[in-house]
C-alpha positions in Angstrom: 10.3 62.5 41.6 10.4 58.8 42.5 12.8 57.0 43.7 13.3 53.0 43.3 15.2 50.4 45.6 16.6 47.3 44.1 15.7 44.1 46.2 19.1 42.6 48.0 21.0 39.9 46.0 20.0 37.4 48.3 16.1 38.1 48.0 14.3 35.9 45.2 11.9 37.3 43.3 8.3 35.9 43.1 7.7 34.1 40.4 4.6 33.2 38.5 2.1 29.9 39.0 3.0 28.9 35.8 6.5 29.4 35.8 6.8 27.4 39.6 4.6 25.0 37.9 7.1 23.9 34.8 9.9 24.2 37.4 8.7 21.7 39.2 8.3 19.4 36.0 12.1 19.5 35.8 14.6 17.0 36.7 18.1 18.0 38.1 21.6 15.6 37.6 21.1 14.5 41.4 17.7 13.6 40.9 18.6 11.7 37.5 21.7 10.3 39.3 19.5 8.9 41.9 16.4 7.4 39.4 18.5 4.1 39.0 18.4 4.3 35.3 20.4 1.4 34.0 23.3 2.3 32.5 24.2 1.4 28.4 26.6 -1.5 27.1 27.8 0.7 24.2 26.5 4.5 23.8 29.3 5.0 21.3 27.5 2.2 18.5 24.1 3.4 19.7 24.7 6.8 19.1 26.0 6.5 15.7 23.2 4.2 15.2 20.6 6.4 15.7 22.9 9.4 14.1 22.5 7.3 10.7 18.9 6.5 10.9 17.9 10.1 11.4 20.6 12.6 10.6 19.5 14.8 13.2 19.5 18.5 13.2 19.0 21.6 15.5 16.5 20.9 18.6 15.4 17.4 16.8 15.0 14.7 19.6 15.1 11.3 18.9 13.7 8.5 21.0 14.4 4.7 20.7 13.3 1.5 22.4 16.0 -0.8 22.8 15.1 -4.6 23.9 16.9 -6.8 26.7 20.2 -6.5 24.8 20.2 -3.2 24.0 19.3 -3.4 20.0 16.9 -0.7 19.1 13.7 -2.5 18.2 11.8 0.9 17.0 12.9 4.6 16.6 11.5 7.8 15.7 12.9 11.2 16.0 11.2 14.9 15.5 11.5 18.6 16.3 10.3 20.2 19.3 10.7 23.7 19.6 10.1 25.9 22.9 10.7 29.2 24.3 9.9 27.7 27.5 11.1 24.1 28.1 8.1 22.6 30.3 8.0 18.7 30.7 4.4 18.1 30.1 4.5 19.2 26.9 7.9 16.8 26.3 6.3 13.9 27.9 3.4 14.7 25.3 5.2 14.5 22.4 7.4 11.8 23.3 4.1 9.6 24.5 2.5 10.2 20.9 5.5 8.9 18.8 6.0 6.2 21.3 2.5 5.0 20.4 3.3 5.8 16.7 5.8 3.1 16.7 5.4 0.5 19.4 2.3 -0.9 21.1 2.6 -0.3 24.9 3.7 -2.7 27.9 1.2 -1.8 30.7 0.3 -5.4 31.1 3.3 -6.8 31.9 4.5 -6.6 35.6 8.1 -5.4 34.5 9.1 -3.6 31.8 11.4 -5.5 29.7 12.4 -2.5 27.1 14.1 0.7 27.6 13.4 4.0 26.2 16.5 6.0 25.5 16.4 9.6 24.2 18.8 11.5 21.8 18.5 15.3 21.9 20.5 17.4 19.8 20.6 20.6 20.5 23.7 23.8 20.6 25.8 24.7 23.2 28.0 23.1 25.2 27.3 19.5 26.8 26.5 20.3 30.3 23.1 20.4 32.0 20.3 22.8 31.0 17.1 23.4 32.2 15.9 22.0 28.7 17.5 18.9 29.7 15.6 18.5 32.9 12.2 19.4 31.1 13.2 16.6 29.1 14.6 14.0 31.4 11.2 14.7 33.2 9.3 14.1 30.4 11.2 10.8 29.1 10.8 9.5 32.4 6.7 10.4 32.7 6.6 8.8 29.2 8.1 5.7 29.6 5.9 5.0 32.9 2.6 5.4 30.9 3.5 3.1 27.9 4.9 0.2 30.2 8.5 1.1 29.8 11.4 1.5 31.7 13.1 4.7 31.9 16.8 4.4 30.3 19.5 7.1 29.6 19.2 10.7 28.1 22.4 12.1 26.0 22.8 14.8 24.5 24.4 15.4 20.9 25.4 19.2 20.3 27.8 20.6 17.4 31.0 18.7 18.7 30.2 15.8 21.0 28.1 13.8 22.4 27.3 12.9 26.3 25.4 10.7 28.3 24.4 12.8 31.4 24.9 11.2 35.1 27.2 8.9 33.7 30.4 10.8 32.6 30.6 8.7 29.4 30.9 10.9 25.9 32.8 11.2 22.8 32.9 12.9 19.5 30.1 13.5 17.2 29.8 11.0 14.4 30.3 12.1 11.1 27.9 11.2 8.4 28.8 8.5 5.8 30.7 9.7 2.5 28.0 9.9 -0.6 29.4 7.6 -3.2 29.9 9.8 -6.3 29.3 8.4 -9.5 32.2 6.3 -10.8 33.6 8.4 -14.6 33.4 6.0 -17.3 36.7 5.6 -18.6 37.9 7.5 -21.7 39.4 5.8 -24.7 42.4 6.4 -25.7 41.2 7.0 -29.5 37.9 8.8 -28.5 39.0 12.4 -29.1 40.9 11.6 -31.8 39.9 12.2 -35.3 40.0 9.1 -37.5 42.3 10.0 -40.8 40.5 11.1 -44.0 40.9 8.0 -46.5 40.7 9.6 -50.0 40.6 7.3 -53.0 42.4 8.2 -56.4 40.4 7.9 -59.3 40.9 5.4 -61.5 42.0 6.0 -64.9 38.8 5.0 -67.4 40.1 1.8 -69.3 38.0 2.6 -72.3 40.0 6.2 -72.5 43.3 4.5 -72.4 42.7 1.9 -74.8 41.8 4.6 -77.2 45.2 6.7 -76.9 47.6 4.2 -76.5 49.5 3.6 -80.3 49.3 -0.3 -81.5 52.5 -0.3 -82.9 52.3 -2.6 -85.9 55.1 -4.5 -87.7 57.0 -3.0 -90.6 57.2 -4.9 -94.1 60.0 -6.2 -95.3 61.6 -4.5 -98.4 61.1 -6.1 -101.8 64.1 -6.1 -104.1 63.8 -7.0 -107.6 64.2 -10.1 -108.9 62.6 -12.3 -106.9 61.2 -13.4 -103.4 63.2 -12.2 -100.2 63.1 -15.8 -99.5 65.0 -16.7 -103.2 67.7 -14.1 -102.1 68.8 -16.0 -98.8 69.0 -19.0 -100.4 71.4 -18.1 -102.9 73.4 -16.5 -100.6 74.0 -19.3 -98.6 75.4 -21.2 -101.3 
């Protein structure tokens, strides 16, 4: 028979080289509070900006570069899914779409756009450890395309935050689809129009033949003369 012992609460245990290593590729709120990243003029529009472009879903991340006045110059937004958040796999991704869509600043001196990232995700809005994998990685990104590093907020199923700056509201609702407008009905279109029947007409030919000419009787002839002898002798 063996017996076990269970280490004291306050005794870590080891951890792999690996799992130290994507640790360390992980960016606390402190850390982000203290990266100067400057903060936004209006998260509310540019969040329901990029929630119309790209109708994200489920773990779908969406990264923008916004120029000096904070108008999104080029977007692009995909789905990144990990059992084990690490950064360098973050910053990979998010470096390949960034060269997908915008040639790089590496020659100026200072950066003069911002990268911003959208990540949707469930839960509640607080800090994760997928959030810091991908704070590190927007930050990593945005230093090796010439960029400067700019806020990371997080959209889950009923708002949306902007973490180290407190600022958040509710999730934008998708546009209404205009449904097809019903032609209007006339008022005689399901109505039957009336039978029109036509009487025959009589045949004139048939008519002709059984109607009676009557024709005019002759006078009566008396004796003695002309009907026309006897009214002159009566007048007399």
């Amino acid at each position: 028979m063996t017996f076990g012992f269970a280490p004291p609460p306050h005794v870590s245990l080891p951890v792999s080289a690996d799992s130290a290593a994507r640790l360390g590729r992980m960016l606390v709120p402190a850390e982000w509070a203290s990266a100067g990243i400057p903060v936004l003029r209006n998260p509310r529009e540019l969040v329901a900006d990029l929630h119309d472009r790209h109708r994200p879903g489920p773990s779908t991340a969406i990264i923008a570069v916004l120029d000096a006045h904070d108008r999104v110059t080029a977007s692009a937004s995909f789905t990144e899914f990990a059992a084990a958040p690490d950064g360098w796999e973050f910053r990979n991704a998010l470096l390949a779409h960034l060269r997908r869509v915008i040639p790089h600043d590496l020659r100026l001196r200072t950066p003069v756009r911002t990268a911003v990232l959208l990540y949707c995700r469930e839960g509640e809005p607080r800090w994760t450890e997928t959030d810091g994998a991908w704070m590190w990685g927007l930050r990593d990104a945005c230093t090796l395309h010439g960029l400067r590093c700019g806020a990371y907020i997080t959209l889950t199923p009923s708002r949306w935050q902007v973490l180290g700056e407190g600022r958040g509201g509710r999730r934008p609702r998708p546009p209404a689809t205009d449904l097809p407008v019903p032609e209007p009905r006339r008022p005689d279109a399901g109505r039957a129009e009336p039978r029109r029947t036509t009487a025959a007409r009589p045949d004139s030919s048939r008519t002709a033949a059984k109607a009676v000419v009557p024709q005019s009787r002759p006078l009566p002839r008396r004796a003695g003369g002309a009907p026309e002898a006897h009214r002159h002798t009566a007048a007399r």
